[in-house]
ROLUMBA-73548 format. One record per residue (C-alpha): residue in three letters; residue number from 1; x, z, y. Coordinates in Angstrom, 1 decimal. Layout:
N
+--------+-----+--------+--------+--------+
: residu : num :      x :      z :      y :
+--------+-----+--------+--------+--------+
:    ALA : NUM :      X :      Z :      Y :
...
+--------+-----+--------+--------+--------+
***
This chain:
359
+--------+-----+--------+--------+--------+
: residu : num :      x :      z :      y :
+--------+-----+--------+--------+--------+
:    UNK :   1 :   -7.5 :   29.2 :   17.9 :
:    UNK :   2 :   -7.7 :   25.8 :   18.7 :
:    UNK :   3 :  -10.6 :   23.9 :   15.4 :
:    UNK :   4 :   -9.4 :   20.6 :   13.9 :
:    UNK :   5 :  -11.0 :   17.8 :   12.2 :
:    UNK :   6 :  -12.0 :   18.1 :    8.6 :
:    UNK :   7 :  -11.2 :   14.6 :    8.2 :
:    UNK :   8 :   -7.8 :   13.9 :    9.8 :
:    UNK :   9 :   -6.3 :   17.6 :   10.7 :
:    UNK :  10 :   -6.2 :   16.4 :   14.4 :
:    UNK :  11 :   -7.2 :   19.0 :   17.2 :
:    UNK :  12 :  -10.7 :   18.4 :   18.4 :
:    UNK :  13 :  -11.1 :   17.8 :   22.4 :
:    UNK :  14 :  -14.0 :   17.9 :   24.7 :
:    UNK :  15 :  -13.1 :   16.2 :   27.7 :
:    UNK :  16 :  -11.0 :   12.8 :   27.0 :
:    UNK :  17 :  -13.2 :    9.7 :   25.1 :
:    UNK :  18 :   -9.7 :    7.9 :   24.9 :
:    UNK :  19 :   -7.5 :   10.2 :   23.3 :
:    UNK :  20 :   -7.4 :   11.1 :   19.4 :
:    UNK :  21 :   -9.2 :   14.5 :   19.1 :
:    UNK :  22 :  -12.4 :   13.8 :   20.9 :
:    UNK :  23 :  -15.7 :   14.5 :   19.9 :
:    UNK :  24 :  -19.0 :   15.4 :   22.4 :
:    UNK :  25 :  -20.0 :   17.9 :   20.3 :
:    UNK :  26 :  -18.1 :   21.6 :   20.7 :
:    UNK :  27 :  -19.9 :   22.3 :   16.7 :
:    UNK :  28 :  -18.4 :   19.0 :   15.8 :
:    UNK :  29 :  -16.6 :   19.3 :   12.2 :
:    UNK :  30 :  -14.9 :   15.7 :   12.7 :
:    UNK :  31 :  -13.7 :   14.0 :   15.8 :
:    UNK :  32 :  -15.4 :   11.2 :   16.8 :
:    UNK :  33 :  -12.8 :    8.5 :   15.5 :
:    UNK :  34 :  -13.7 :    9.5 :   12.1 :
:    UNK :  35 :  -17.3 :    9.8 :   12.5 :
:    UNK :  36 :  -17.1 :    6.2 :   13.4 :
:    UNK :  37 :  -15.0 :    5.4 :   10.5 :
:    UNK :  38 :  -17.0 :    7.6 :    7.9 :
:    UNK :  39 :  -20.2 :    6.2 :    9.0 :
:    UNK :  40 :  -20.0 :    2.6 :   10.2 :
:    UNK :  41 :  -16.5 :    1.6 :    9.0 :
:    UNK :  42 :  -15.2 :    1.2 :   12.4 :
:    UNK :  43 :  -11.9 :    2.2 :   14.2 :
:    UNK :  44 :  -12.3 :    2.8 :   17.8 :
:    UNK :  45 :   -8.1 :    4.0 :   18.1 :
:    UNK :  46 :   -6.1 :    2.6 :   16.2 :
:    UNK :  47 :   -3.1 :    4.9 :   14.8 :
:    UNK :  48 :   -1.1 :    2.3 :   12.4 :
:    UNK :  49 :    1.9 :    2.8 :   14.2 :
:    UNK :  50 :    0.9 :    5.8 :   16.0 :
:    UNK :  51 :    2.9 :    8.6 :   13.6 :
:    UNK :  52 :    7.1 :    9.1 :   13.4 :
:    UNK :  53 :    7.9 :    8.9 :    9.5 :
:    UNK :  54 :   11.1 :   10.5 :   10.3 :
:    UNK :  55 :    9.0 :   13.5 :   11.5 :
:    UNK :  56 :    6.7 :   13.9 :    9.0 :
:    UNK :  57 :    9.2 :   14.0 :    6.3 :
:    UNK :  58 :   11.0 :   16.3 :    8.5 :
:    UNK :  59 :    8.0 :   18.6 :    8.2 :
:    UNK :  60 :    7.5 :   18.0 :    4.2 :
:    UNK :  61 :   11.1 :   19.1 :    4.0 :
:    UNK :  62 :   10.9 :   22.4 :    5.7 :
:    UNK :  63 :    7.9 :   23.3 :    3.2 :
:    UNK :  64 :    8.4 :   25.4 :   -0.3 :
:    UNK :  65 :    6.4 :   23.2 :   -2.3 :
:    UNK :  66 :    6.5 :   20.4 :   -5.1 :
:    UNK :  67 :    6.0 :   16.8 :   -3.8 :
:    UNK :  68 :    2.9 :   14.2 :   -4.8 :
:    UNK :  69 :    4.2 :   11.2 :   -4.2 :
:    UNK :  70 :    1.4 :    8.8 :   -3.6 :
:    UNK :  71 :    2.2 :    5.2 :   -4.4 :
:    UNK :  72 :   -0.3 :    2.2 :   -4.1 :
:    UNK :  73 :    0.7 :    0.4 :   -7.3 :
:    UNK :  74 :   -0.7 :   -3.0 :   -6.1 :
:    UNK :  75 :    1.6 :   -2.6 :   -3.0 :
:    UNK :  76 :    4.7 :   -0.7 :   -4.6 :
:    UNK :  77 :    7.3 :   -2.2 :   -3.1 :
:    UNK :  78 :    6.3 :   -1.3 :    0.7 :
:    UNK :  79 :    5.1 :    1.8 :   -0.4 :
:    UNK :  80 :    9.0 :    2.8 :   -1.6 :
:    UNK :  81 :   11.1 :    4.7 :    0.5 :
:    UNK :  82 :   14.4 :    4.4 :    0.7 :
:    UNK :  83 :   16.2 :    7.5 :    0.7 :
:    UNK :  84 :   13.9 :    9.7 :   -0.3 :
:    UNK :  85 :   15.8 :   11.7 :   -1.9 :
:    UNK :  86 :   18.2 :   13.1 :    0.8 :
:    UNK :  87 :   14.7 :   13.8 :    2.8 :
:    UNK :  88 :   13.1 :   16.1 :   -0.2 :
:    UNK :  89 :   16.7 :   17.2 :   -2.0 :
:    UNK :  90 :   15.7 :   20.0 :   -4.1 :
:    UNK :  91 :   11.7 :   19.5 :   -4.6 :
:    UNK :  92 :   10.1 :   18.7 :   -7.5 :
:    UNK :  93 :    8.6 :   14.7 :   -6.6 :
:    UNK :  94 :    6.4 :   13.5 :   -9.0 :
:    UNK :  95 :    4.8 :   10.0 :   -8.4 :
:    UNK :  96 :    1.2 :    9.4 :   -8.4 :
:    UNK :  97 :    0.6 :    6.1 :   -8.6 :
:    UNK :  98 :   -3.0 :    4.9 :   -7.3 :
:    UNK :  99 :   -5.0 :    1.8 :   -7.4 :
:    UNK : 100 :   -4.4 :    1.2 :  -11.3 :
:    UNK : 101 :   -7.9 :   -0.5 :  -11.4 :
:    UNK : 102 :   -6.5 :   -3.4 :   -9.1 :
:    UNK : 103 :   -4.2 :   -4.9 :  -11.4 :
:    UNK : 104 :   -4.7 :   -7.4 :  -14.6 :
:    UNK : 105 :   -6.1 :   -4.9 :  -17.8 :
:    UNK : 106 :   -3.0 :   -6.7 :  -20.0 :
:    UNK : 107 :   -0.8 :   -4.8 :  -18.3 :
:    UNK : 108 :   -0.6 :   -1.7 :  -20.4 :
:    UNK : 109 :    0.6 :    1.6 :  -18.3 :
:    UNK : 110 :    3.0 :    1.7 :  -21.2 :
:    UNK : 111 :    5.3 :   -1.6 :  -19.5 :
:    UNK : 112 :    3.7 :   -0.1 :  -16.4 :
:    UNK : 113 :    5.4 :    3.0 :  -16.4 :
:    UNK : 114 :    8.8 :    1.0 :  -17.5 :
:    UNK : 115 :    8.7 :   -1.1 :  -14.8 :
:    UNK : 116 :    8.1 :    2.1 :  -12.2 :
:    UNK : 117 :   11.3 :    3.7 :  -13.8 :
:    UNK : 118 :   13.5 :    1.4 :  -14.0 :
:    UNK : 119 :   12.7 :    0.2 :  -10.5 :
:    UNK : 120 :   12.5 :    3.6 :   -8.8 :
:    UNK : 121 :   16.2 :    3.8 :  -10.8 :
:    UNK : 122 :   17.7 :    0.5 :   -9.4 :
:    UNK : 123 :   15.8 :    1.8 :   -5.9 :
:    UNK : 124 :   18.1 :    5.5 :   -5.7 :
:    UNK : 125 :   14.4 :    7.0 :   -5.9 :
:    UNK : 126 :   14.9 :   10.0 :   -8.7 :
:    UNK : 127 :   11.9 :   10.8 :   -9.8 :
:    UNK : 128 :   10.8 :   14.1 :  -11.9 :
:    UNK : 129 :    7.4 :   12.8 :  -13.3 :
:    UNK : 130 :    4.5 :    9.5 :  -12.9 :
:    UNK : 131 :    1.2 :    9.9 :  -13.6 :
:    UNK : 132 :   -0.9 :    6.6 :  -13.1 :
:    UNK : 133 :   -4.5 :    6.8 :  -11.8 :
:    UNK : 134 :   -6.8 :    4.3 :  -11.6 :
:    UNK : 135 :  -10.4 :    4.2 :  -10.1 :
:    UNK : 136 :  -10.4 :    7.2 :   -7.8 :
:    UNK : 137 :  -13.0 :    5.8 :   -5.7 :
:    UNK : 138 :  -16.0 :    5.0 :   -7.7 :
:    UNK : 139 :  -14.9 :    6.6 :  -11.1 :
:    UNK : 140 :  -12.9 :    9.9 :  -10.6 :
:    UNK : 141 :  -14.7 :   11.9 :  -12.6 :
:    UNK : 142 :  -15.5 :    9.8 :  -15.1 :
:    UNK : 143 :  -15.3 :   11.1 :  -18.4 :
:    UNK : 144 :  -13.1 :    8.6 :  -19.6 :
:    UNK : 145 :  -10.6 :    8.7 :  -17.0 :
:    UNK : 146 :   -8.3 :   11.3 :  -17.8 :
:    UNK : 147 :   -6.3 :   10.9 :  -14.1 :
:    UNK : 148 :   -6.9 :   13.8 :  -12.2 :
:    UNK : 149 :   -6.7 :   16.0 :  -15.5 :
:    UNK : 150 :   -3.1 :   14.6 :  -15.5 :
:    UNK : 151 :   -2.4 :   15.2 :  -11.8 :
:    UNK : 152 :   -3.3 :   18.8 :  -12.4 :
:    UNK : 153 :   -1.3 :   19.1 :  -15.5 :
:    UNK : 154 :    1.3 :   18.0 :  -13.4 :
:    UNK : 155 :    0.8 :   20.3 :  -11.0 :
:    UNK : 156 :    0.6 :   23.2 :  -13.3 :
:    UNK : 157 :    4.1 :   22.2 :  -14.8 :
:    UNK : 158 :    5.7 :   21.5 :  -11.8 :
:    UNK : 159 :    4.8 :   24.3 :   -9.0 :
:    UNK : 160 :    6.8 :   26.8 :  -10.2 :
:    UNK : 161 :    4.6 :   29.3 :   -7.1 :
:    UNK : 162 :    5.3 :   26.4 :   -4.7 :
:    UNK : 163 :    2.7 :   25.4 :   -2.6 :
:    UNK : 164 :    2.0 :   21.3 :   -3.1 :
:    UNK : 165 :    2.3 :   18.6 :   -0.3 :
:    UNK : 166 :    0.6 :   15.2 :   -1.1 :
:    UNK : 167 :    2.8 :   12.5 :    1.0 :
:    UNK : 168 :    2.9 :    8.7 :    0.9 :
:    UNK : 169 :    2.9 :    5.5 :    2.6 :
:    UNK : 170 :   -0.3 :    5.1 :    4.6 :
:    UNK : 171 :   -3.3 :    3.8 :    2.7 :
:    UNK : 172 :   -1.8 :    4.9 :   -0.5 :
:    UNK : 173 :   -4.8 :    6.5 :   -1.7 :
:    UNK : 174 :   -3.8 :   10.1 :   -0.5 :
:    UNK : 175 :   -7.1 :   11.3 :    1.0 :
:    UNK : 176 :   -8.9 :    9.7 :   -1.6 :
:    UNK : 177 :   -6.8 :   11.6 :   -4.5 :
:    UNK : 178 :   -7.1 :   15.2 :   -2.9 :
:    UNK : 179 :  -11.6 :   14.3 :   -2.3 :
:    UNK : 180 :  -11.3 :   13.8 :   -6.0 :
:    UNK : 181 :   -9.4 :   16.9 :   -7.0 :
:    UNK : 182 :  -11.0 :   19.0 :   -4.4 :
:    UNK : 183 :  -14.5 :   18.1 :   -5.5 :
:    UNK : 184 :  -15.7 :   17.3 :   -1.7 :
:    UNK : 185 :  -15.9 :   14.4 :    0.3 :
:    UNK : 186 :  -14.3 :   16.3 :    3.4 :
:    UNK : 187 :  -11.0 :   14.2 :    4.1 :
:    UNK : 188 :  -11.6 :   10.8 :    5.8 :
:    UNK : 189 :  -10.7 :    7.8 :    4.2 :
:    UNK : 190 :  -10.6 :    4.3 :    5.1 :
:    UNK : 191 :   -8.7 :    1.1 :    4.4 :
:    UNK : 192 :   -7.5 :    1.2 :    7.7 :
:    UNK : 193 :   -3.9 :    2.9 :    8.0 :
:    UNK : 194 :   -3.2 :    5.9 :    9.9 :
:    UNK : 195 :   -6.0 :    7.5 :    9.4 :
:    UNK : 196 :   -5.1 :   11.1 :    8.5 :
:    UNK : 197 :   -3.3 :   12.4 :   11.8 :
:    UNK : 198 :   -2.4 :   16.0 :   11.0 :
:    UNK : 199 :   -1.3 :   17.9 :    7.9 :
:    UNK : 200 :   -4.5 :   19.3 :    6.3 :
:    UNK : 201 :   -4.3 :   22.3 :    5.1 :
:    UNK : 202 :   -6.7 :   23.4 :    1.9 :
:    UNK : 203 :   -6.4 :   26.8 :    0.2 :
:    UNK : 204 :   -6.3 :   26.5 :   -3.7 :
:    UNK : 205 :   -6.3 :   30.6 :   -4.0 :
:    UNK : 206 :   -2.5 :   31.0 :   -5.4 :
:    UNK : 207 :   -1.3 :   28.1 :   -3.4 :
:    UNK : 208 :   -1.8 :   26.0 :   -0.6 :
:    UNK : 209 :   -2.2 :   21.8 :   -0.9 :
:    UNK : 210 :   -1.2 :   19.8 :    2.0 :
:    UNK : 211 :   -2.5 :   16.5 :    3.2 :
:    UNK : 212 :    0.0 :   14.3 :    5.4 :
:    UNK : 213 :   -0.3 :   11.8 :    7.5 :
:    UNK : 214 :    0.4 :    8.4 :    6.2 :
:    UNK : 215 :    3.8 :    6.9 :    6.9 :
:    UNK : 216 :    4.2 :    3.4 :    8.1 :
:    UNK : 217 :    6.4 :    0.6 :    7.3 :
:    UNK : 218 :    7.1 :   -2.1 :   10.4 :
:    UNK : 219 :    7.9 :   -4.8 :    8.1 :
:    UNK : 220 :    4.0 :   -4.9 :    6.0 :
:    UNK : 221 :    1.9 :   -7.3 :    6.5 :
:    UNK : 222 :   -1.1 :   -4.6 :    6.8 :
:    UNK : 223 :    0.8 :   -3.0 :   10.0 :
:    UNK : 224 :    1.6 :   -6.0 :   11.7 :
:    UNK : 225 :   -2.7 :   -7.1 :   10.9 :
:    UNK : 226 :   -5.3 :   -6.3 :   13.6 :
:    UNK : 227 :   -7.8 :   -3.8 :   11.8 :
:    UNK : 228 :  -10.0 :   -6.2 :   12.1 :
:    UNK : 229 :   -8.8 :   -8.9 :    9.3 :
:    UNK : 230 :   -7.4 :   -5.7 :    7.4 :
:    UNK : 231 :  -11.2 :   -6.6 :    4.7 :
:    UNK : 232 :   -9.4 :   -9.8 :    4.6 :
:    UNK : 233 :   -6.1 :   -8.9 :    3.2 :
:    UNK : 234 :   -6.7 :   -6.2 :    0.9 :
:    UNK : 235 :   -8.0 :   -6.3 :   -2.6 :
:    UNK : 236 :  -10.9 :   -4.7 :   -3.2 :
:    UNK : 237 :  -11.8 :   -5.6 :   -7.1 :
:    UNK : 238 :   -9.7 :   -6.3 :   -9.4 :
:    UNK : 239 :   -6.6 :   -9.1 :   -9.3 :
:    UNK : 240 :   -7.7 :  -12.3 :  -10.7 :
:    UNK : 241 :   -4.4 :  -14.1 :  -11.7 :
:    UNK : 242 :   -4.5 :  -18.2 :  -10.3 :
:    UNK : 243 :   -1.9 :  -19.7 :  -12.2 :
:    UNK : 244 :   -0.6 :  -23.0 :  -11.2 :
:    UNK : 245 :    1.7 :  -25.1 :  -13.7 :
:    UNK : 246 :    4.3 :  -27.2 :  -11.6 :
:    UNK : 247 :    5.9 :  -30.2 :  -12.9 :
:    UNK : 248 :    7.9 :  -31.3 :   -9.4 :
:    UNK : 249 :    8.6 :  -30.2 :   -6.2 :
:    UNK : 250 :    5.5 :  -27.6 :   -4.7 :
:    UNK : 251 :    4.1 :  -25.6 :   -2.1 :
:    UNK : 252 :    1.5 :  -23.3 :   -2.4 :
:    UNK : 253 :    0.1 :  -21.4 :    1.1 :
:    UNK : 254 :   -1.6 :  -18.0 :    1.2 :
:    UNK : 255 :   -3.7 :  -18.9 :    3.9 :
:    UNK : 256 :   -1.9 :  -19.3 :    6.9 :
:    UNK : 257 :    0.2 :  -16.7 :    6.2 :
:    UNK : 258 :    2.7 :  -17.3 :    3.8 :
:    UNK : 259 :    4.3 :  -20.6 :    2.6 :
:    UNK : 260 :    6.2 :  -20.9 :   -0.8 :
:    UNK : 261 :    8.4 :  -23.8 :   -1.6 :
:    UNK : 262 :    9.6 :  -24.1 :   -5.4 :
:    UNK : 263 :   12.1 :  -26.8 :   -5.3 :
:    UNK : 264 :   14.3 :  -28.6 :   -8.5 :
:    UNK : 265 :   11.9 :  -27.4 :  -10.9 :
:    UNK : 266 :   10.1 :  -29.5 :  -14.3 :
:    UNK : 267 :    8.5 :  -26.6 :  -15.8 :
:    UNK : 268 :    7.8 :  -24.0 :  -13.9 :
:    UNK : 269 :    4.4 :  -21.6 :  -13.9 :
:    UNK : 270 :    3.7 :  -19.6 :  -10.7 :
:    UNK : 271 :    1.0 :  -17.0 :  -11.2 :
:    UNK : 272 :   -0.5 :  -15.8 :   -7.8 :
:    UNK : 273 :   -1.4 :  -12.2 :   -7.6 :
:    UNK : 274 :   -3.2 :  -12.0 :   -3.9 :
:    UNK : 275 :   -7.0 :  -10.9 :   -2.6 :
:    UNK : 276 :   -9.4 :  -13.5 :   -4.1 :
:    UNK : 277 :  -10.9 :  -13.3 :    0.1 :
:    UNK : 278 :   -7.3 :  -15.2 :    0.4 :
:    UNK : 279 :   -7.7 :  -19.2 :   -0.2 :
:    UNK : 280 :   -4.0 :  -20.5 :   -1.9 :
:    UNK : 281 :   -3.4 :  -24.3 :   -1.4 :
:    UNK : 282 :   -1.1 :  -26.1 :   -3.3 :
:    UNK : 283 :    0.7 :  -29.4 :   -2.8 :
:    UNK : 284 :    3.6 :  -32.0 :   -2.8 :
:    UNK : 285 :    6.4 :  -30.4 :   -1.4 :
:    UNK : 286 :    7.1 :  -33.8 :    0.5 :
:    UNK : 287 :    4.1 :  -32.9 :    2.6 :
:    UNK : 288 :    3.9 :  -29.4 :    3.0 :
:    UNK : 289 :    5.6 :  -29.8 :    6.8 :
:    UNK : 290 :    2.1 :  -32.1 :    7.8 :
:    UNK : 291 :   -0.5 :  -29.8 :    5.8 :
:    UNK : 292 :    0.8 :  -27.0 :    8.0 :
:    UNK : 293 :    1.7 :  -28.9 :   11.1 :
:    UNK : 294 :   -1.6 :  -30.0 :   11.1 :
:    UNK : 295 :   -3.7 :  -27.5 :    9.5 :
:    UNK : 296 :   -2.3 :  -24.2 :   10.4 :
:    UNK : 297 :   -4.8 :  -21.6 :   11.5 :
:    UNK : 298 :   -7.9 :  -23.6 :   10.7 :
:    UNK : 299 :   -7.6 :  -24.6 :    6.9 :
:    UNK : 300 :   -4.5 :  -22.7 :    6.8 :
:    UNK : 301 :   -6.1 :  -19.1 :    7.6 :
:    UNK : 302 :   -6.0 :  -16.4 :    8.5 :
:    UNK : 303 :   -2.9 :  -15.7 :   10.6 :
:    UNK : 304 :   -0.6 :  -13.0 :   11.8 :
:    UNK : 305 :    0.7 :  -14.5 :   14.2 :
:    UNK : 306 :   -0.2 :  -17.0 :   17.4 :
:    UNK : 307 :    2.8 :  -19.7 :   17.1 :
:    UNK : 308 :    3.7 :  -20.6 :   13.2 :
:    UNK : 309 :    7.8 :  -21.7 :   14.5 :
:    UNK : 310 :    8.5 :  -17.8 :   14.6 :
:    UNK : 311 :    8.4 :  -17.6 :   10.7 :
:    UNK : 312 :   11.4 :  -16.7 :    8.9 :
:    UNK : 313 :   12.7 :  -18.0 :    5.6 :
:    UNK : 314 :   13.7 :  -16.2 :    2.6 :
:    UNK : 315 :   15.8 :  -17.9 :   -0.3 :
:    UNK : 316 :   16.4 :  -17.5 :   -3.9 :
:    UNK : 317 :   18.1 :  -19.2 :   -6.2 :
:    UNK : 318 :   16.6 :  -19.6 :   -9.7 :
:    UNK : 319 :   14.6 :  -17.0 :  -10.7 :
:    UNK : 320 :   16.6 :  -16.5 :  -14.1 :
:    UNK : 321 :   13.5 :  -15.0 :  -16.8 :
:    UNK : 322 :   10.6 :  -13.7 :  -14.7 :
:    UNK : 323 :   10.6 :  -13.7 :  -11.1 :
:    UNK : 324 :    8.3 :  -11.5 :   -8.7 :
:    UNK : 325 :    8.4 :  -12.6 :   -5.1 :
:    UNK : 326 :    6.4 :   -9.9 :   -3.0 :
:    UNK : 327 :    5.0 :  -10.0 :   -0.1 :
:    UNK : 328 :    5.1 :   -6.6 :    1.5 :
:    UNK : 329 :    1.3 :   -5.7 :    2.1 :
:    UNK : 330 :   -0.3 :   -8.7 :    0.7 :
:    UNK : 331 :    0.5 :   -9.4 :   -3.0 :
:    UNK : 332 :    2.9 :  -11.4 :   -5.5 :
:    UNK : 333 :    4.1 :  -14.4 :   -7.4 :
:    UNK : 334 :    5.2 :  -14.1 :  -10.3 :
:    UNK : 335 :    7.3 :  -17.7 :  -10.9 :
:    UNK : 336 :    9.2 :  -18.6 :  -14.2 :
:    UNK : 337 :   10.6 :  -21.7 :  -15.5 :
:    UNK : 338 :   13.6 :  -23.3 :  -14.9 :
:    UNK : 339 :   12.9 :  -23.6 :  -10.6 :
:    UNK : 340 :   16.7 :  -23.8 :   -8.6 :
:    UNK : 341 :   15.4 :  -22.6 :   -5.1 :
:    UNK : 342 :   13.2 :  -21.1 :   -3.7 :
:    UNK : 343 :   12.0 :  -20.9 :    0.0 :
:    UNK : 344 :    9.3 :  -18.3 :    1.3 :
:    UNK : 345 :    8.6 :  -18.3 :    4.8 :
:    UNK : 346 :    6.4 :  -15.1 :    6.4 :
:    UNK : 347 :    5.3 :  -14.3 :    9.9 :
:    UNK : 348 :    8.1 :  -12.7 :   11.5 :
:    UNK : 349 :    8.6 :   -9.0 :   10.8 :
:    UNK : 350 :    7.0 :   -9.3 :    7.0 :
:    UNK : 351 :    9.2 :   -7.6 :    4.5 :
:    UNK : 352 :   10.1 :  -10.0 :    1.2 :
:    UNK : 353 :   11.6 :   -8.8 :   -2.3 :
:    UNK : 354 :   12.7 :  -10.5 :   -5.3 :
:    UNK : 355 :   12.4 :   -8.2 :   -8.1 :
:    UNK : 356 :   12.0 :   -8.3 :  -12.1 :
:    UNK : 357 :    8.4 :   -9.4 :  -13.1 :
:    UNK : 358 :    6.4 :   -6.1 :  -13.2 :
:    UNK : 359 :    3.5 :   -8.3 :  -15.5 :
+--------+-----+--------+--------+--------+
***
């Protein structure tokens, strides 16, 4: 029988350096892509876009289990997906969302949880239960953080003698929430995505708990990323809210990455919820076209891509109460006031959604 890595489930190989799998040593637990990655934080293969979604959920599908549902919370909306429900028809999901600890303390899990209902509702996304974690990496067992108790309890009430699959978007958190159940540091985890490969298989005694490969979205900014800037983009502390109050036309840039244009507006507050490694620049709408003529990819960094004329525009108009405009992969603003358009312009391929404030 052919021995597969602890930490992503693929078959370990002898022979091939450049294929997934490979590892110099025939005792070898982990191949030697995670080895690098557990050790010195280093890809040396990159699998972001390496894995068929469609597959994997083919496979969760044919299993008799209950779903975890692992959502990153600071990156909910890329981490939906969109008819879920006709892939898992008939399973128990329940919605674990990770990465709590990343967004602002006054936001109570109470308006939390409303906002995840009500979204996963205008969404199509049924879901049977949410339990919000938070601080999985550093604090899991912490004897004030009651998250994995509530994971279990949810398993317990949900299983019904089903086995349990843990699936998600990739770097949702899923690797790191089975380590913390399990008690073991054995699955690997990185920021980088697509780093579990194969379904990992863990006996729990009655039942068996599956770990999935992570499944990708082509329109997030973290895909379309080398691994490389990947430290960059993500949040690894806590959201700091910068809040800018606009009194005329604006722009505010995300590095070189995102421009947004708020335009008819004499009151209007735009609260930027984005990596504090990400620099925001905010100016006169009149000369927003120079500043990033002129400045792109040196002040106005980093980049995603090598020729700023290939970014597309996004419009709203108004933004009515409380407006979030998301950036798939790399964070929020939340605008309100009395603004009449609104122009976001992304490197080409990055997802945008206008949604209801979540904060």
């Amino acid at each position: 029988m052919s021995k597969r890595c602890k930490g992503c489930g693929v078959t370990l190989q002898y022979t091939d350096k450049g294929k997934i799998g490979y590892t110099p040593k025939e005792d070898a637990d982990y191949c030697q892509r995670c080895f690098r990655i557990r050790h010195y934080d280093d890809v040396t293969i990159s699998m972001k876009t390496g894995i068929d979604p469609n597959l994997v959920l083919r496979q969760i599908a044919e299993l008799d289990a209950m779903v975890l549902w692992v959502v990153d919370l600071f990156d909910f909306e890329a981490n939906m997906i969109h008819g879920l429900h006709r892939h898992l028809s008939g399973k128990p999901l329940i919605m674990v969302g990770t990465k709590r600890d990343l967004l602002p303390d006054t936001l109570s899990n109470e308006k939390l949880s409303r906002f995840i209902f009500e979204r996963c509702h205008e969404l199509g996304i049924p879901i049977d239960g949410l339990v919000i974690c938070g601080d999985l990496v550093n604090n899991a067992h912490n004897e004030h953080n009651g998250s994995l108790d509530e994971v279990r309890k949810a398993i317990s009430l949900y299983r019904d003698q089903r086995d349990v699959v843990v699936m998600g978007m990739a770097n949702a958190g899923k690797s790191t929430l089975l380590n913390a159940l399990l008690e073991r540091d054995e699955l690997t985890t990185s920021r980088y995505p697509g780093t579990t490969l194969e379904s990992v298989k863990t006996d729990m005694g009655d039942y068996t708990l599956y770990d999935t490969p992570g499944l990708t979205r082509d329109d997030s900014c973290l895909t379309l990323a080398d691994d490389s800037g990947l430290k960059q983009l993500i949040p690894m502390q806590r959201l700091k809210a910068r809040n800018y109050q606009l009194y005329e036309d604006q722009s505010l840039a995300v590095g070189g990455l995102v421009r947004l244009d708020l335009i008819g507006g004499k009151k209007v507050s735009c609260v930027n919820y984005f990596a504090a490694t990400l620099n925001l620049h905010r100016g006169k709408l009149e000369k927003a076209d120079a500043l990033w003529d002129n400045h792109w990819g040196e002040l106005l960094s980093p980049t995603l891509t090598k020729n700023k004329q290939t970014m597309r525009k996004y419009t709203h108009l108004g933004c009515g109460d409380k407006l979030d405009v998301v950036i798939h992969g790399l964070g929020w603003f939340c605008i309100s006031g009395d603004v009449k358009v609104i122009h976001v312009y992304v490197p080409q391929g990055v997802g945008v959604t206008f949604r209801k404030a979540m904060i």
